[in-house]
LUMMAR-443847 format. One record per residue (C-alpha): x, z, y. Coordinates in steps of 0.25 Angstrom, whole numbers, plus 2048, in hexadecimal, padded with zeros to 3 digits. Each point is the difference from the previous one (the first is absolute). Example, Ala and Ser with C-alpha at 12.3 -4.5 7.8 and 13.67 -1.06 7.14 Angstrom:
REM residues 2
83181F7EE;8067FE80E;
***
This chain:
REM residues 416
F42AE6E2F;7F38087FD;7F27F9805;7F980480B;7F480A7FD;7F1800806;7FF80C80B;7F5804805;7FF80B80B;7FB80F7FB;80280B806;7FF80C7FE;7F480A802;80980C802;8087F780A;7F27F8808;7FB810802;80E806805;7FE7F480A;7F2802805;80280F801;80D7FF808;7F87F5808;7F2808802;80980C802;80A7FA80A;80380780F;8007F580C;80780580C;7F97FE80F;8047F5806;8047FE80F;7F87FB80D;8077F2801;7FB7F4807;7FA7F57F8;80B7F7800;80980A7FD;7F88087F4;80A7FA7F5;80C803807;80180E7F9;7FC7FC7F4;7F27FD7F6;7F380780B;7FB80D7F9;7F27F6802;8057F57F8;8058097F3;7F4808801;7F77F47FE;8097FD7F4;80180B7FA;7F0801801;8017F37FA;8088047F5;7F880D7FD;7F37FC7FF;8017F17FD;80C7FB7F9;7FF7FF7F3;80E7FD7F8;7FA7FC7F3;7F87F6806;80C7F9808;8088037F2;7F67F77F9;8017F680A;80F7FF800;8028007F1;7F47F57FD;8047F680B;80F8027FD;8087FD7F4;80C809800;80B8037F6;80C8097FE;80E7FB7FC;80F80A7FF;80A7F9808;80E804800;80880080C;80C808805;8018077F1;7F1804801;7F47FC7FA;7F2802808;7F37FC7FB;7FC7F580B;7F1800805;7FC7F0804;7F47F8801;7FE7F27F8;7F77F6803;8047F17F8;7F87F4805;7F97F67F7;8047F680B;80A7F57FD;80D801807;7FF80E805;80B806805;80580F7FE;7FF80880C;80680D800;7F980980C;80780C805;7FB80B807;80780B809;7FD80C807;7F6807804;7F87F47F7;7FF7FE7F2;7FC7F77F4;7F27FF805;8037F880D;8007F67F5;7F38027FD;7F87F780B;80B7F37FD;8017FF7F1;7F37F97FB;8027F580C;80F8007FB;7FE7FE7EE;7F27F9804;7FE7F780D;7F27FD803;8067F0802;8057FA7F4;80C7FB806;80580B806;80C8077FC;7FF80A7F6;80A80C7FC;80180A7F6;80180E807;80880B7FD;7FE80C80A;80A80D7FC;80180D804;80E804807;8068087F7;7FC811804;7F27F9805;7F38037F9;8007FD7F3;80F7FB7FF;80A8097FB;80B80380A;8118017FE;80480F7FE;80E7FD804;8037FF810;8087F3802;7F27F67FF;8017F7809;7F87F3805;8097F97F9;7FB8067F3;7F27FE804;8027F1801;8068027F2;7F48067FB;7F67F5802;80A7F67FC;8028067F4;7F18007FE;7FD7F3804;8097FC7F5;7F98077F6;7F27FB804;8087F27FC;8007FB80F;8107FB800;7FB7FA80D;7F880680C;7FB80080D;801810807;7F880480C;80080C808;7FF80980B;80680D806;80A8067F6;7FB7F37F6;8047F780A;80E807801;8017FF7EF;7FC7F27FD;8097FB809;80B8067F9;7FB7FC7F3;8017F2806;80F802805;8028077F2;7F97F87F8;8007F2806;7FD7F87F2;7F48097FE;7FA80480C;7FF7F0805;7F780480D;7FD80B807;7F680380C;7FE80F806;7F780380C;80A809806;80B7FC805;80E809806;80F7FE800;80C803808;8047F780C;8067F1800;80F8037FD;8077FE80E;80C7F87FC;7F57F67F5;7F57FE80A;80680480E;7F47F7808;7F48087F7;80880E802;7FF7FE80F;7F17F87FF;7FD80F7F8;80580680C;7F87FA809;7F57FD7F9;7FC8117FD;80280280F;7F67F4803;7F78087F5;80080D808;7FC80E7FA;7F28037FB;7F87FD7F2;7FA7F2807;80D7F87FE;8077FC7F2;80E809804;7F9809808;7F68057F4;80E8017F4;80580880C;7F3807802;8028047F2;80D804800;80280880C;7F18087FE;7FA7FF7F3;80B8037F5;80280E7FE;7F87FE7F3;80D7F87FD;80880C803;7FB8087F6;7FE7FA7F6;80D7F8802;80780D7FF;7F880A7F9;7F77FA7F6;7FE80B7F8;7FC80A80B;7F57F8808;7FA7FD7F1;7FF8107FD;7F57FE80C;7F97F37FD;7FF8027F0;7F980C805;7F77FD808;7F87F47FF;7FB80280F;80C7FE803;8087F57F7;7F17FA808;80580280D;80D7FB7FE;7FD7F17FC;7F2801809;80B80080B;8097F77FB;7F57F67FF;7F980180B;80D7FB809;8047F67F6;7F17F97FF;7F97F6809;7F680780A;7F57F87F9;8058037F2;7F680A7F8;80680A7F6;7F48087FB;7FF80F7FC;7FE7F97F2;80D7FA800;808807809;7FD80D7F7;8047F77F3;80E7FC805;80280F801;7FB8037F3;80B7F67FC;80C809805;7FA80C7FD;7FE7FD7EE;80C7FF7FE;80580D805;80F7FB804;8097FD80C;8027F17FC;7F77FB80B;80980980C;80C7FE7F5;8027EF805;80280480D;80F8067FD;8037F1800;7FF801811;80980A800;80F8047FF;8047FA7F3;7F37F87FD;8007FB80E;80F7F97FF;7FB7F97F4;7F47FD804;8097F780D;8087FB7F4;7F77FB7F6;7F67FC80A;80180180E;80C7FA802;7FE7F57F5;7FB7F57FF;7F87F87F5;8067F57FA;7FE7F1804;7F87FF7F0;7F7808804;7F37FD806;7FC80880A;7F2805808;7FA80880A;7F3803805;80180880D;7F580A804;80180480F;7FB80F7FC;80C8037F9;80B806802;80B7F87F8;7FE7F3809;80E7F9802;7FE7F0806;8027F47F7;80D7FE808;80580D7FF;7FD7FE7F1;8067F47FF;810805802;7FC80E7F9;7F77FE7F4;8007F37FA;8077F3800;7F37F97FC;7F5804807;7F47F57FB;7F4808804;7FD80880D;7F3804805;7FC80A80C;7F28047FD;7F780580C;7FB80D7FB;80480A7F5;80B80B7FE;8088057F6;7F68007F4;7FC7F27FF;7FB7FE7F3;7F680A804;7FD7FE80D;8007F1801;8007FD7F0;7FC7F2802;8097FD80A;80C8037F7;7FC7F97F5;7FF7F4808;80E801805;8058037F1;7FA7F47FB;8057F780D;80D8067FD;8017FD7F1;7FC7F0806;80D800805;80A8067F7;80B7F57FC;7FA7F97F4;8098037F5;7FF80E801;7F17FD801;8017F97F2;80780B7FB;7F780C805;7F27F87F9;80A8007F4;80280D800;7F0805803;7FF7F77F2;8098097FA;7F680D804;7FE80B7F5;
***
């Protein structure tokens, strides 16, 4: 197995000025006279991409946010073979000097990317209380993601995700580990639990969906779901109400890409203005009314689907269609964790993947130990409410069962 090797972001000048001339040169259409509550429903306002492409023109400046990134972030490159091909794996590594941290695998999903680790890893290596938890972090990039190389073949599932980190964690010389995520990382370390349930020990996400209670296993909690979604009603106030909010009117972007990755990439790799408006909107219904996304932010999460120049980021969405979507009910919809698992979730009632604890508890896991409804936050928690989920990462890690515990500190010992 060949060692990881230092990475540091660079790129290129011909690339950074086929970006800002295709930015500064870009054509936003008129928009239409709506009503303010209803100036979203067609998509991003012409106002709100105007002031970001202002923003981007005159006072964005790549190299600086490049610097950033690369000084306040260690990351590494490593090939990993799976499905009979080897891609170069992008991954952030941060080891703690504390005693007894644990390894934490972080995965991200769409549209985020490796730097929603950014605002959680120095509270995560270093607590600022002696006694708190400590974890080595390891924050890939999905495969066909930023600086990850994606498969060339067709039939790369999630499945072979969770394989992928796994694979890596095992290299790093974590045998054991604790795996978090959300959105599309959610769905993966959850299957690395079920696949790898002497490795991956724990596992907490802070996105939560599966399929109904089976009718003839849990015929009372069928007929409670029932119930229960009528009680809830329709509209995005509720907890059923906003997944089905989400389903019934905001997934065409599923659609496509789900269907025709490749086409809808012709368009976005293009055009930085609008790979920009396709995550701006994304976001802005997946946040908390109170959460800030800056132009500086905003515009460097789409600079991280735009380097690459591939169709890995629409790619993933193929697993929640046709072939993908009936492995997707098999390998984690319609499956349960183990009972040697220990398993978490934090529940931010802006998302979208929101299923309750009881629901959870015939679907997802035999062995639920932590569960925790915050009051505010969406879909990207470690960046809009950093501290809150580092808090419920470290709760959660209070309560795994002890001898898997004991046998995660042994395996942070073992770091490389």
């Amino acid at each position: 197995m060949e060692e990881p090797k230092p990475f540091k972001i660079a790129v290129s000048d011909d690339l950074l000025s086929f970006i800002d001339q295709r930015v500064s040169t870009a054509r936003i259409p008129p928009g239409i006279d709506l009503p303010e509550k209803d100036a979203w429903s067609y998509g991003v306002p012409p106002a709100t991409i105007s002031q970001l492409k202002d923003y981007w023109v005159k006072k964005y400046d790549w190299r600086a946010v490049e610097a950033r990134i690369n000084d306040q972030l260690k990351m590494f490159t490593l090939p990993i073979t799976e499905a009979g091909e080897t891609m170069t794996i992008h991954f952030v590594h941060h080891k703690s000097d504390r005693e007894g941290a644990l390894p934490l695998l972080f995965q991200h999903g769409w549209p985020g990317n490796f730097l929603e680790v950014e605002k959680i890893i120095d509270s995560l290596t270093n607590p600022q209380e002696p006694g708190q938890q400590a974890f080595h972090v390891v924050a890939p990039s999905l495969p066909g993601f930023v600086f990850s190389e994606g498969p060339k073949g067709g039939d790369f599932w999630l499945k072979n995700m969770a394989a992928v980190d796994h694979k890596l964690m095992l290299a790093l010389g974590y045998d054991k580990y604790v795996a978090q995520g959300g959105d599309w990382g959610s769905m993966i370390c959850r299957i690395m639990g079920m696949e790898y349930p002497e490795h991956a020990v724990a596992v907490h996400v802070n996105a939560l969906a599966s399929g109904p209670p089976s009718w003839w296993r849990y015929p009372f909690h069928l007929i409670y779901l029932i119930l229960w979604a009528v009680w809830q009603g329709k509209g995005k106030e509720s907890n059923f109400g906003r997944m089905m909010w989400w389903r019934e009117e905001e997934l065409g972007y599923m659609e496509i890409q789900g269907t025709k990755p490749l086409t809808i990439s012709y368009a976005l790799g293009d055009s930085p203005i609008g790979m920009l408006a396709w995550l701006r909107d994304k976001i802005k219904h997946l946040i908390d009314d109170d959460s800030i996304f800056d132009e500086e932010e905003l515009i460097t999460w789409t600079m991280m689907y735009l380097i690459n120049g591939t169709a890995g980021h629409a790619r993933i969405y193929k697993n929640a269609k046709g072939k993908g979507l009936d492995m997707f009910y098999k390998d984690v919809l319609n499956r349960k964790l183990p009972s040697n698992v220990d398993f978490g979730a934090s529940v931010f009632p802006y998302d979208v993947l929101n299923i309750p604890r009881w629901w959870a508890s015939c679907t997802v896991s035999k062995n639920i130990v932590f569960w925790r409804d915050r009051d505010s936050g969406g879909h990207f928690a470690a960046t809009e409410e950093p501290d809150a989920l580092v808090e419920d990462i470290r709760d959660f890690a209070k309560v795994i069962n002890p001898s898997r515990m004991a046998s995660l500190v042994k395996s942070g010992k073992l770091k490389k």
